[in-house]
TIMI-548832 format. One record per atom (N, C-alpha, C): residue number from 0; residue in one letter; atom name; x, y, z. Coordinates in steps of 0.2 Angstrom, whole numbers, plus 5000, padded with zeros to 4 digits. Atoms other than C-alpha are relative to their C-alpha. Layout:
! residues N
R; NUM; a; CA; X; Y; Z
...
This chain:
! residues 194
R; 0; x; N; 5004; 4994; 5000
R; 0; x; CA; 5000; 5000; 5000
R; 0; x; C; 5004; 5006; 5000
R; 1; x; N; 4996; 4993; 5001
R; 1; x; CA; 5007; 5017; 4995
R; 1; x; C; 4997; 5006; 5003
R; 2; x; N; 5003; 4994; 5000
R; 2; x; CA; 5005; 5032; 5004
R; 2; x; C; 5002; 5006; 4999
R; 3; x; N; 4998; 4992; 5004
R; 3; x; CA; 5005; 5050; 4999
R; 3; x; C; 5000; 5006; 5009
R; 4; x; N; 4996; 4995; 4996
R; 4; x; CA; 5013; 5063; 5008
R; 4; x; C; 4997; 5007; 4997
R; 5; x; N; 5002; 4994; 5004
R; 5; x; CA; 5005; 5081; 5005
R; 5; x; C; 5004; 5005; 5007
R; 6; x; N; 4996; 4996; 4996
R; 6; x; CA; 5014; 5096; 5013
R; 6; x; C; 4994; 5004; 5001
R; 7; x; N; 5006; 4996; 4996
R; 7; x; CA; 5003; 5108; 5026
R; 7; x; C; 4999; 5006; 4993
R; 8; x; N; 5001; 4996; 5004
R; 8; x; CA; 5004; 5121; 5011
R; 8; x; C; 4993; 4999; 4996
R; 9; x; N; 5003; 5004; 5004
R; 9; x; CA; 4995; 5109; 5000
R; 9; x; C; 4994; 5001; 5003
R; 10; x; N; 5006; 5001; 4994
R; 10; x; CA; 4982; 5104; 5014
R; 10; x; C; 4996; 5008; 5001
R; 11; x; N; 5003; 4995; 5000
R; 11; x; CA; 4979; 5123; 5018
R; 11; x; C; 4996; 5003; 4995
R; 12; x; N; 5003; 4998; 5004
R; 12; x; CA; 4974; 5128; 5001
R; 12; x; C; 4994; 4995; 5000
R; 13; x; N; 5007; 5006; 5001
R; 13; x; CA; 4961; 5113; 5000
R; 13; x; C; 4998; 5000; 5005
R; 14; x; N; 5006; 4995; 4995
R; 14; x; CA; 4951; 5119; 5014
R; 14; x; C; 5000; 5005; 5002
R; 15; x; N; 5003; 4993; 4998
R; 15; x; CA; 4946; 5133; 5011
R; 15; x; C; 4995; 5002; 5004
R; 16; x; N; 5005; 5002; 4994
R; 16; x; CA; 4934; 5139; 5025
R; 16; x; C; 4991; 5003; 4994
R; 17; x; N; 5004; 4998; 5005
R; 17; x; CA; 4922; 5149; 5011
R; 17; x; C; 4997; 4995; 4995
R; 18; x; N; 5005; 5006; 5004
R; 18; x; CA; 4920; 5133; 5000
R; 18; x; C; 4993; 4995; 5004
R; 19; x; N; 5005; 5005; 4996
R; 19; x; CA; 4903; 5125; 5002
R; 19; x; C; 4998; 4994; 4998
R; 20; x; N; 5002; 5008; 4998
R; 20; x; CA; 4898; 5107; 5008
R; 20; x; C; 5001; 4996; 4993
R; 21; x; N; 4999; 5006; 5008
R; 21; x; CA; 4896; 5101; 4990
R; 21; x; C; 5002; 4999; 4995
R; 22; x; N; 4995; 5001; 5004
R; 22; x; CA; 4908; 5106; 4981
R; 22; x; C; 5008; 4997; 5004
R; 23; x; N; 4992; 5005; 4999
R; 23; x; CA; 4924; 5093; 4980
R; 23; x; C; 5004; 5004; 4995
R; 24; x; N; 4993; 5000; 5002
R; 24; x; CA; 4942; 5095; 4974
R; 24; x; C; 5002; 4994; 5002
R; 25; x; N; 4994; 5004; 4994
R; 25; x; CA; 4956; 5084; 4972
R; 25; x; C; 5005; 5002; 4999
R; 26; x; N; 4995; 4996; 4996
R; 26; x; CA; 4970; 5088; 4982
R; 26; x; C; 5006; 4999; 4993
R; 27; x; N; 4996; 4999; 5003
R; 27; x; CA; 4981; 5085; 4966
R; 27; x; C; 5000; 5006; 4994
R; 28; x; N; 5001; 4991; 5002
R; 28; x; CA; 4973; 5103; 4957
R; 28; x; C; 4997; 4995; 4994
R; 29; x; N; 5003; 5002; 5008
R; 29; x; CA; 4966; 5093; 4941
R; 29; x; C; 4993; 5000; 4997
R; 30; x; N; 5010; 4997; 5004
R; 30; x; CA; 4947; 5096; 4944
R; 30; x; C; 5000; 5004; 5007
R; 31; x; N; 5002; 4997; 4996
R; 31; x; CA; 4944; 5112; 4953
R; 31; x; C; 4995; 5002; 5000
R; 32; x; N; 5005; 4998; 5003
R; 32; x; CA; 4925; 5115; 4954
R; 32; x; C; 4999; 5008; 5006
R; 33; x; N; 5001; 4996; 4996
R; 33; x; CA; 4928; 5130; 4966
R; 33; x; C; 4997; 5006; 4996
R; 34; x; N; 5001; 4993; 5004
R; 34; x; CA; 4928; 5144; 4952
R; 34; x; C; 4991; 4998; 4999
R; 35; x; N; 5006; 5001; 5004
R; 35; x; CA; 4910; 5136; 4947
R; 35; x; C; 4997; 5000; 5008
R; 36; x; N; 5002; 4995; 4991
R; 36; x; CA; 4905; 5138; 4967
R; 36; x; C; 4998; 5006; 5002
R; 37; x; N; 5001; 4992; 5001
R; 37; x; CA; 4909; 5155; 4965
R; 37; x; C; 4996; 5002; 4995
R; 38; x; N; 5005; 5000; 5006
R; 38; x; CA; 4900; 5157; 4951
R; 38; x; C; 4993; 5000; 5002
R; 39; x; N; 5008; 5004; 4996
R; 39; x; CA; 4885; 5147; 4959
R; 39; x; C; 4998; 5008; 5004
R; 40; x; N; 5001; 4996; 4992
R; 40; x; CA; 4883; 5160; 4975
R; 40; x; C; 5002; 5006; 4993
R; 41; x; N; 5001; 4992; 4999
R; 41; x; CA; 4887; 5177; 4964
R; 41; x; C; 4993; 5000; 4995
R; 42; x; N; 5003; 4999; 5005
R; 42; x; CA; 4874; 5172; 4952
R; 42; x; C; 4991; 4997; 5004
R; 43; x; N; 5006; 5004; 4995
R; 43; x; CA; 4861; 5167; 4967
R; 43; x; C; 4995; 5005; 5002
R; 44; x; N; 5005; 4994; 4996
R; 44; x; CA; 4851; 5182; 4971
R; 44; x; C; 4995; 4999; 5002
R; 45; x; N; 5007; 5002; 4999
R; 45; x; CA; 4836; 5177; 4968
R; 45; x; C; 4998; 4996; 5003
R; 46; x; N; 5000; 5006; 4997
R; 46; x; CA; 4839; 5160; 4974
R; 46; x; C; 5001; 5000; 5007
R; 47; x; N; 4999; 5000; 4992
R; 47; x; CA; 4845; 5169; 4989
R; 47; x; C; 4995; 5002; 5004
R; 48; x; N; 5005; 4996; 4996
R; 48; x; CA; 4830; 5181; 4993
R; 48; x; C; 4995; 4994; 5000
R; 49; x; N; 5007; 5001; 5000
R; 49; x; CA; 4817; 5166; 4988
R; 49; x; C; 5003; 4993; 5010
R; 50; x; N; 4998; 5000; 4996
R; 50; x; CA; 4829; 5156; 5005
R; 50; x; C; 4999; 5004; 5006
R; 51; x; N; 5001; 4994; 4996
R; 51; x; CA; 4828; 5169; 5014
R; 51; x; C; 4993; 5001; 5003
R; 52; x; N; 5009; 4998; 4999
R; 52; x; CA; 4808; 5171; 5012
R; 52; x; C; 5000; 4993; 5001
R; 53; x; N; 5004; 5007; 4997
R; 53; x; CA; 4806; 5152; 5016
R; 53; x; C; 5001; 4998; 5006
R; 54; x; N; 5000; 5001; 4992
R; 54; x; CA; 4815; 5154; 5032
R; 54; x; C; 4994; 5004; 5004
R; 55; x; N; 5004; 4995; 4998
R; 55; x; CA; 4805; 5169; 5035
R; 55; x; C; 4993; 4997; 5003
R; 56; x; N; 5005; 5005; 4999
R; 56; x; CA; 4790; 5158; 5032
R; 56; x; C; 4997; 4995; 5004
R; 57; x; N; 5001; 5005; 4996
R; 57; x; CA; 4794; 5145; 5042
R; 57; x; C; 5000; 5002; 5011
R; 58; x; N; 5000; 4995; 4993
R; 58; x; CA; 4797; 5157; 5057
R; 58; x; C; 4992; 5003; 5002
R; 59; x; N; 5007; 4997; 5001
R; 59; x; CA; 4780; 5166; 5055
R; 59; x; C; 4994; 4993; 4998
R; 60; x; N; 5003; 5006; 4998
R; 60; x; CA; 4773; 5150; 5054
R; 60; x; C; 4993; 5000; 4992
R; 61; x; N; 5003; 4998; 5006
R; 61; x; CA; 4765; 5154; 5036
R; 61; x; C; 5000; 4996; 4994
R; 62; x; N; 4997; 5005; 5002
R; 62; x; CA; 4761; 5139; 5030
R; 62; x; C; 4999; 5000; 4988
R; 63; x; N; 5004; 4998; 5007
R; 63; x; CA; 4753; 5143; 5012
R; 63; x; C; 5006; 5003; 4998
R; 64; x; N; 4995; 4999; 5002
R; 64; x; CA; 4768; 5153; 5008
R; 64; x; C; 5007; 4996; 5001
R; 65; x; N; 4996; 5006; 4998
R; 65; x; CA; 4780; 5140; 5015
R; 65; x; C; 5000; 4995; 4993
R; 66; x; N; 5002; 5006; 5008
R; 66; x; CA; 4772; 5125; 5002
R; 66; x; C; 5001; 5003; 4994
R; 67; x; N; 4998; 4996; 5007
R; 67; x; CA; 4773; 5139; 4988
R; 67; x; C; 5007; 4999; 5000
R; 68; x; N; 4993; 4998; 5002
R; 68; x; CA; 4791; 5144; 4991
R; 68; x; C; 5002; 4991; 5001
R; 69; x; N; 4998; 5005; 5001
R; 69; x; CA; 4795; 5126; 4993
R; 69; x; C; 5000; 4996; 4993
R; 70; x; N; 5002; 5004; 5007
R; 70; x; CA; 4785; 5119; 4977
R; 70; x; C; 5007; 5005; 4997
R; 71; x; N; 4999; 4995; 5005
R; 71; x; CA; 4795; 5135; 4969
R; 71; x; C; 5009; 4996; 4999
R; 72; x; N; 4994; 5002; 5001
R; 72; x; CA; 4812; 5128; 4974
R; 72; x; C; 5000; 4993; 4997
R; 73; x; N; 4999; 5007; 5003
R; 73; x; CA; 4808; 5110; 4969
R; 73; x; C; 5003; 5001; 4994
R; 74; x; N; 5000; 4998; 5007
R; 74; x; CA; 4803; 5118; 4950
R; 74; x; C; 5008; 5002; 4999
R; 75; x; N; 4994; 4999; 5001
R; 75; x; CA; 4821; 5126; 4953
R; 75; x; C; 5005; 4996; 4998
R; 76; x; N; 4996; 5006; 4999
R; 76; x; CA; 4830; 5111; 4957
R; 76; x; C; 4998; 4996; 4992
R; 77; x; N; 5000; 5006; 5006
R; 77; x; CA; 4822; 5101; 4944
R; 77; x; C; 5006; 5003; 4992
R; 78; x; N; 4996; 4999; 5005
R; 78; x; CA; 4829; 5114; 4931
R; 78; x; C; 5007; 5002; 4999
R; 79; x; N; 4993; 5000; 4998
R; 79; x; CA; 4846; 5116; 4938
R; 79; x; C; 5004; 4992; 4996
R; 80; x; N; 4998; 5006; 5003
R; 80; x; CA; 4846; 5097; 4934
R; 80; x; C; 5000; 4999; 4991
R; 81; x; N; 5002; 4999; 5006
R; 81; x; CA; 4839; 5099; 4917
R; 81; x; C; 5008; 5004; 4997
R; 82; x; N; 4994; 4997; 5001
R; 82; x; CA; 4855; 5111; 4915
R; 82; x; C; 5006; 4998; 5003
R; 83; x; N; 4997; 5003; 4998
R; 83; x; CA; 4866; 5102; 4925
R; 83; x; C; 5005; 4995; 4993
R; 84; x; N; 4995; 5005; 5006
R; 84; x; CA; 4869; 5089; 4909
R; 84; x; C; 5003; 5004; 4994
R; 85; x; N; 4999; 4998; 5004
R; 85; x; CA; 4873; 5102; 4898
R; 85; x; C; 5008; 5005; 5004
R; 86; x; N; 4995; 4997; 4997
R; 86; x; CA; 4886; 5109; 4911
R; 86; x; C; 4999; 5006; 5001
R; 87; x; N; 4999; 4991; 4999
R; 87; x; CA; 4878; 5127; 4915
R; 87; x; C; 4996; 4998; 5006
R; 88; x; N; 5003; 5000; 4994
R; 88; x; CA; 4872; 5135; 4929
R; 88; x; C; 4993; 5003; 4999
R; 89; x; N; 5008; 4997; 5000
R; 89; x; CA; 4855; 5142; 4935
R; 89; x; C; 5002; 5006; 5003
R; 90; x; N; 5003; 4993; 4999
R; 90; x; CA; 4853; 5160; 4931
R; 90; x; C; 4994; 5002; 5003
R; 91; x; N; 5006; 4995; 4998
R; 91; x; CA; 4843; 5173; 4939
R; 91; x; C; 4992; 4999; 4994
R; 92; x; N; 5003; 5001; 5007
R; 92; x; CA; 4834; 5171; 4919
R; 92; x; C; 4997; 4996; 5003
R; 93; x; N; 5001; 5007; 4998
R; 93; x; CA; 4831; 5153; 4923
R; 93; x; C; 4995; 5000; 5005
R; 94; x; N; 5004; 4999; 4993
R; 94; x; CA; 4822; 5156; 4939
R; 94; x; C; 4993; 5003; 4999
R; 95; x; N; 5006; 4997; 5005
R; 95; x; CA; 4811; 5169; 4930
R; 95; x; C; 4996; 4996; 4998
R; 96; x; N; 5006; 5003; 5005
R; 96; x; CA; 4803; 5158; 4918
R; 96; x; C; 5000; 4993; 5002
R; 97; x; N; 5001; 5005; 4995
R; 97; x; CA; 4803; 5144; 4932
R; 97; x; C; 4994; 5003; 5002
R; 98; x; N; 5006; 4998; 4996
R; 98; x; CA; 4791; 5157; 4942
R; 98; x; C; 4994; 5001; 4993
R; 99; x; N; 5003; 5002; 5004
R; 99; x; CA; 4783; 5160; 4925
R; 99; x; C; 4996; 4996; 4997
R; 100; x; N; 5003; 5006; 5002
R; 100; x; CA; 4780; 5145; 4921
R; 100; x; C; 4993; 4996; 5006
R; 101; x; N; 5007; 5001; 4995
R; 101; x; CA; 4769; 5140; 4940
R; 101; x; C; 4997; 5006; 4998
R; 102; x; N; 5006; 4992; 5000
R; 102; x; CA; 4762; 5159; 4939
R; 102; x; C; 4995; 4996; 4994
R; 103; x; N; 5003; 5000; 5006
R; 103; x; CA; 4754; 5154; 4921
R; 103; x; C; 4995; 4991; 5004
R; 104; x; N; 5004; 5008; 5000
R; 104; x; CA; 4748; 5135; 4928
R; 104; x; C; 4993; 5004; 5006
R; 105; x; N; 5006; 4998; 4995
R; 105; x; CA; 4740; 5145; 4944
R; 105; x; C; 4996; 5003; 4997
R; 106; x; N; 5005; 4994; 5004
R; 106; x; CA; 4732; 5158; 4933
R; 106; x; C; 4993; 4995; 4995
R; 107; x; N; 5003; 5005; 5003
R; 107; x; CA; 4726; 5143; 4923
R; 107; x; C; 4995; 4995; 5005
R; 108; x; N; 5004; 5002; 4993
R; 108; x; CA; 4721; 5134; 4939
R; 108; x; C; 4993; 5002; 5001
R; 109; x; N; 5006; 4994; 4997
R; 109; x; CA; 4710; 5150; 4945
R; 109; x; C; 4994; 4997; 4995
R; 110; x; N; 5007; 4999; 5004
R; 110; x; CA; 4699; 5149; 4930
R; 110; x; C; 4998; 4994; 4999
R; 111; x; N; 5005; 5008; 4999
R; 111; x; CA; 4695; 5131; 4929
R; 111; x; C; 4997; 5001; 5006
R; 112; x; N; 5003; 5001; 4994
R; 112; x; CA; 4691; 5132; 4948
R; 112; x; C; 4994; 5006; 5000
R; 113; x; N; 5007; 4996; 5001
R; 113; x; CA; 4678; 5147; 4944
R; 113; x; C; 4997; 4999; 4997
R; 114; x; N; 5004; 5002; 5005
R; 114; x; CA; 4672; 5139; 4930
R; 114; x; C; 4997; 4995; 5004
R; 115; x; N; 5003; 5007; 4997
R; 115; x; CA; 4668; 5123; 4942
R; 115; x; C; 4997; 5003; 5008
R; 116; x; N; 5003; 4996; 4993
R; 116; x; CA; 4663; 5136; 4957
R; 116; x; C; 5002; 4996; 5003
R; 117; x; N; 4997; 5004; 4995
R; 117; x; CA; 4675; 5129; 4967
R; 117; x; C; 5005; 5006; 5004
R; 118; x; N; 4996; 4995; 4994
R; 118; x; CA; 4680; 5146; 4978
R; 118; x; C; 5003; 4999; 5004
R; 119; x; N; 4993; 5002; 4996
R; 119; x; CA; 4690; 5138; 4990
R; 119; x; C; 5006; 4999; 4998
R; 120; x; N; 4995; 5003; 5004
R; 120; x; CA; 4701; 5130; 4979
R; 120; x; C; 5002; 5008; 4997
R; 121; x; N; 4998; 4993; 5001
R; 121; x; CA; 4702; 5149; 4971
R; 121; x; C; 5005; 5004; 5003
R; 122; x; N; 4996; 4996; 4994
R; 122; x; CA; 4708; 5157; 4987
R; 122; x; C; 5006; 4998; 4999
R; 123; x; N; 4995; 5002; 5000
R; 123; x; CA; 4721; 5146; 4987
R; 123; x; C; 5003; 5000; 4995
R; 124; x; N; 4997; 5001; 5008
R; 124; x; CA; 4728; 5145; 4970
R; 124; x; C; 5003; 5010; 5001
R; 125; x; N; 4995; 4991; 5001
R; 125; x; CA; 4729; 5165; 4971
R; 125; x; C; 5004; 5004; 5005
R; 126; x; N; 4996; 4996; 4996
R; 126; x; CA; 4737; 5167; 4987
R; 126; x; C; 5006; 4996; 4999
R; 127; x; N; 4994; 5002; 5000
R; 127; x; CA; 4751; 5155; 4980
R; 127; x; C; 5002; 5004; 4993
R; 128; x; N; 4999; 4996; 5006
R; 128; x; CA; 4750; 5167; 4963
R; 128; x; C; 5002; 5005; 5001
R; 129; x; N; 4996; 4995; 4996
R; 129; x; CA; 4755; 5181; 4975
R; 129; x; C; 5004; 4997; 5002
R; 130; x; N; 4994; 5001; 5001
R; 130; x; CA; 4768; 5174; 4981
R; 130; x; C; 5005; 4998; 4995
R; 131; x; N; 4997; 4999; 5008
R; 131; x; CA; 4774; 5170; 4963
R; 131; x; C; 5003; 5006; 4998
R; 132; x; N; 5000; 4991; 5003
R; 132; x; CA; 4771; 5189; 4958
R; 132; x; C; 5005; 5001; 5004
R; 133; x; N; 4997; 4996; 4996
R; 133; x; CA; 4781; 5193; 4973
R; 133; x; C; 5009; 5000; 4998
R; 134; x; N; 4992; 5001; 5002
R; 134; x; CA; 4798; 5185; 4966
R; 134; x; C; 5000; 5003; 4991
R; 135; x; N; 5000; 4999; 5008
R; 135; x; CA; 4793; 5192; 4946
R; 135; x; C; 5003; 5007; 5001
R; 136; x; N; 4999; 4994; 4998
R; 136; x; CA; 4803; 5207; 4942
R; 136; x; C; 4993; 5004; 4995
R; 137; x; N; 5005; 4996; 5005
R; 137; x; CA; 4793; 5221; 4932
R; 137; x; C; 5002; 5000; 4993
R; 138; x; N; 4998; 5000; 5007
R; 138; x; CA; 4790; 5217; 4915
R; 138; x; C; 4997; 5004; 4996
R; 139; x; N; 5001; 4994; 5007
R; 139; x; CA; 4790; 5226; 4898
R; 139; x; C; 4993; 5002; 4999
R; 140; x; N; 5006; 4999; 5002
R; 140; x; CA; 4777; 5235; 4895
R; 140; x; C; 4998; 4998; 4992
R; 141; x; N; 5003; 5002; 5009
R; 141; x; CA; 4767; 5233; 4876
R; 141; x; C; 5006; 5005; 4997
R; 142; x; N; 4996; 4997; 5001
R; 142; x; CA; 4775; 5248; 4872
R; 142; x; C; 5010; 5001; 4997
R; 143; x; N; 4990; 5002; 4999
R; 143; x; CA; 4795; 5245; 4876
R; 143; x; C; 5000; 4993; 4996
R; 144; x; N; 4999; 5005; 5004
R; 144; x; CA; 4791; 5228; 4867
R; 144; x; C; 4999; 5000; 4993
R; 145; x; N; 5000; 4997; 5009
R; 145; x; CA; 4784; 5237; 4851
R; 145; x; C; 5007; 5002; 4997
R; 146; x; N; 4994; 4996; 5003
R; 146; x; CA; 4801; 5246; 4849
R; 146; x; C; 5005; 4995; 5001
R; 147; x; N; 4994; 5007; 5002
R; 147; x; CA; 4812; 5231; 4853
R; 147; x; C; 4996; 4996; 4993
R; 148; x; N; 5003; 5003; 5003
R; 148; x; CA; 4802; 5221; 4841
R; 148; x; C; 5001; 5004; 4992
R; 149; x; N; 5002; 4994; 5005
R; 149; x; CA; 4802; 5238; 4828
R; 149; x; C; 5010; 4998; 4998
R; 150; x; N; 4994; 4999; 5001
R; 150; x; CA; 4823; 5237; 4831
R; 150; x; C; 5001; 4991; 4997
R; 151; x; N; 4997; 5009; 5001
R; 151; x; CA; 4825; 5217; 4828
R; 151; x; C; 4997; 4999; 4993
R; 152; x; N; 5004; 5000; 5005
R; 152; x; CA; 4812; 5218; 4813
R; 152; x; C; 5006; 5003; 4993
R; 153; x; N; 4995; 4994; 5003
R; 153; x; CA; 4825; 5232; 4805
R; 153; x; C; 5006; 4997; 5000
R; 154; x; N; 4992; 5003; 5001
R; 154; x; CA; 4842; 5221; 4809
R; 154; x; C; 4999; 4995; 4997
R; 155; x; N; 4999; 5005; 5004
R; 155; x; CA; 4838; 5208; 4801
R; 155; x; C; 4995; 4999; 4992
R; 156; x; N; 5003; 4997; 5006
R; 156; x; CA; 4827; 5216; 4788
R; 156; x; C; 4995; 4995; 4995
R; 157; x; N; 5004; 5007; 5003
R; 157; x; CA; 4813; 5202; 4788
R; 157; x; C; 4992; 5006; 4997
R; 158; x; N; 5004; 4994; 5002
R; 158; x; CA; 4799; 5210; 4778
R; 158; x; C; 4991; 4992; 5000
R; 159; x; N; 5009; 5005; 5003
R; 159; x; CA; 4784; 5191; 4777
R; 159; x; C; 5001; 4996; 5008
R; 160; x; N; 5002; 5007; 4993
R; 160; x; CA; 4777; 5179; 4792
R; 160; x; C; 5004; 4995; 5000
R; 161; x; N; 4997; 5006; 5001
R; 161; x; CA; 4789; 5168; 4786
R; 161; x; C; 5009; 5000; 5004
R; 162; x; N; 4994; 4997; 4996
R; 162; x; CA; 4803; 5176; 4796
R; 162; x; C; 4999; 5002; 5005
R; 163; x; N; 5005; 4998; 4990
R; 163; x; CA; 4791; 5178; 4812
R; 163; x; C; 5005; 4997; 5002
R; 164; x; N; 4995; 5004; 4996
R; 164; x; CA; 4803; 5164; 4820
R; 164; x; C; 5006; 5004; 5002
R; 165; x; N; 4996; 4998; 4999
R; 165; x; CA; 4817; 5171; 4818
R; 165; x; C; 5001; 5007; 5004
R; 166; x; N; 5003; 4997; 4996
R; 166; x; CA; 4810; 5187; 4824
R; 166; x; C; 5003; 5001; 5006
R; 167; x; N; 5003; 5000; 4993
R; 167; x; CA; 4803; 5182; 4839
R; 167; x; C; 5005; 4996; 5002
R; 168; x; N; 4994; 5004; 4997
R; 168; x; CA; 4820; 5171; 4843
R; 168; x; C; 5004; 5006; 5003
R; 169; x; N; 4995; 4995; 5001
R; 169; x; CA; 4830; 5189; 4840
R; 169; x; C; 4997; 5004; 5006
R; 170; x; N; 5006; 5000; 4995
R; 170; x; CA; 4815; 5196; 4851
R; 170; x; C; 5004; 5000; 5007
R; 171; x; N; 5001; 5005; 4992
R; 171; x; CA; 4817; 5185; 4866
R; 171; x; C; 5008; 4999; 5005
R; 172; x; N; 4993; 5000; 4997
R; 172; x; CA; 4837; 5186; 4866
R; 172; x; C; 5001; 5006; 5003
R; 173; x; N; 4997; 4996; 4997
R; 173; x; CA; 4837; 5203; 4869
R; 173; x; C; 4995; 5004; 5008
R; 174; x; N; 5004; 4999; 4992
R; 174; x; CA; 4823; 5204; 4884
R; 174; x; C; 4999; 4997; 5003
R; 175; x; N; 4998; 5008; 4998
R; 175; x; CA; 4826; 5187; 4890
R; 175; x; C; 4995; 4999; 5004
R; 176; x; N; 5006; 5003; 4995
R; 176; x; CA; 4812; 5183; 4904
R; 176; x; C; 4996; 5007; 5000
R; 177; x; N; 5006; 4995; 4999
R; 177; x; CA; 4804; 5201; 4904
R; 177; x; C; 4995; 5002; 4997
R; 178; x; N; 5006; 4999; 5004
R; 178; x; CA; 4796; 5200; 4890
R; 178; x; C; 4992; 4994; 5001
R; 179; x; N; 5005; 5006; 4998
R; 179; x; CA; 4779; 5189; 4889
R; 179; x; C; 4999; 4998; 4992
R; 180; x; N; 5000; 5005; 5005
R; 180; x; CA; 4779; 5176; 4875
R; 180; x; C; 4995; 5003; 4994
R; 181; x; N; 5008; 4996; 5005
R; 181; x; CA; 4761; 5181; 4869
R; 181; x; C; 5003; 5007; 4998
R; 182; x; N; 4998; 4994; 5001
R; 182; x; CA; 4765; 5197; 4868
R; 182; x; C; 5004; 5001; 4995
R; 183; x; N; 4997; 4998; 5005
R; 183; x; CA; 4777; 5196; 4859
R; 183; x; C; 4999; 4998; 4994
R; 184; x; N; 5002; 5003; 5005
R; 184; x; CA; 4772; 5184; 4847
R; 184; x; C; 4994; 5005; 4994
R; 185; x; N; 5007; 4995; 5004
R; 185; x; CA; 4755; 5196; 4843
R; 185; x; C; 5006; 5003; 4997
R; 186; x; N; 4998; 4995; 5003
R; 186; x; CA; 4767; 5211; 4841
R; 186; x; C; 5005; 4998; 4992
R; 187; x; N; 4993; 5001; 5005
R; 187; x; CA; 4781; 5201; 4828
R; 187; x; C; 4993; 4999; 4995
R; 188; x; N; 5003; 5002; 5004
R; 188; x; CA; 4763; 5194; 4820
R; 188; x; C; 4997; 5007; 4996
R; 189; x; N; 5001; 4992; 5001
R; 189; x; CA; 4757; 5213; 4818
R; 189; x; C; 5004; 5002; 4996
R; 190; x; N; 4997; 4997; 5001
R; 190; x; CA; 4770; 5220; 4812
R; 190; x; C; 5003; 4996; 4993
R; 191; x; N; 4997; 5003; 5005
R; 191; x; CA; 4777; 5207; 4798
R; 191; x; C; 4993; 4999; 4996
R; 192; x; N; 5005; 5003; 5005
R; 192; x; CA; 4758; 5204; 4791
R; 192; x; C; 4998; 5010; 4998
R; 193; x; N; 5003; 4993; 5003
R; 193; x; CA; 4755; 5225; 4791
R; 193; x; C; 5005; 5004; 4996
């Protein structure tokens, strides 16, 4: 059995007290994932405030917003993993159109549950649709999306509906989660058929 000798120098660099629980190294420097650690945390804001508001929750004893913020972190996590295989992290973006994506199921919810007069069910659905709202930042108005959509139409010099995609892709890169999908799809539809 062979064993490895490492000098206190060596050892001190590799526990670092700032590295967190889950990220590994090994001690001979050939896979450092600390840089993507850092990374992780300076690009966590949002991930940090919606922590923050689940301790909050669970202190205040606030169960409804509790099972919200936690569903909300599940939907995170799952997409993290989804992005995990492709080796990226989870932006602030990414989170966005996670809350997006439940906001639009509860909005969805709501209106089957009033269509079936089922007001209880209602209540609930819309106080987990405010807590959603509450992590959304403000988005583009119709206005500020006519004129992004008037600039992207102009760069790429699409004149039929047949270049709507392209568009709406050139669109969607440069407003990334604050724009709304419909929205912008009416506006690319408008403007390429008028």
């Amino acid at each position: 059995m062979q064993m490895r000798i490492f000098s206190l120098a060596r050892i001190q660099r590799c526990t670092v007290q700032s590295r967190p629980p889950f990220i590994s190294s090994r001690v001979n420097g050939r896979q450092n994932l600390w840089v993507k650690a850092a990374e992780i945390n300076a690009q966590g804001s949002l991930q940090d405030r919606i922590k923050t508001d689940m301790k909050e929750a669970m202190k205040s004893k606030n169960q409804v917003r509790l099972d919200t913020i936690r569903f909300l972190q599940a939907a995170i996590k799952t997409r993290e993993i989804e992005l995990r295989e492709s080796s990226k992290v989870v932006t602030d973006d990414d989170v966005i159109k996670v809350i997006q994506k439940l906001s639009k199921q509860r909005q969805d919810s709501i209106e089957s549950y009033k269509q079936g007069g089922r007001e209880d069910l209602v209540g609930k659905e819309q106080q987990e649709l405010d807590v959603y709202n509450s992590y959304m930042p403000q988005m583009m108005t119709r206005e500020e999306l006519q004129d992004v959509v008037e600039s992207v139409v102009a760069e790429l010099g699409a004149n039929s509906v047949k270049q709507m995609g392209a568009v709406i892709k050139g669109v969607q890169q440069k407003v990334g989660a604050l724009g709304d999908s419909k929205t912008i799809s009416e506006l690319v539809k408008a403007k390429l058929q008028g």
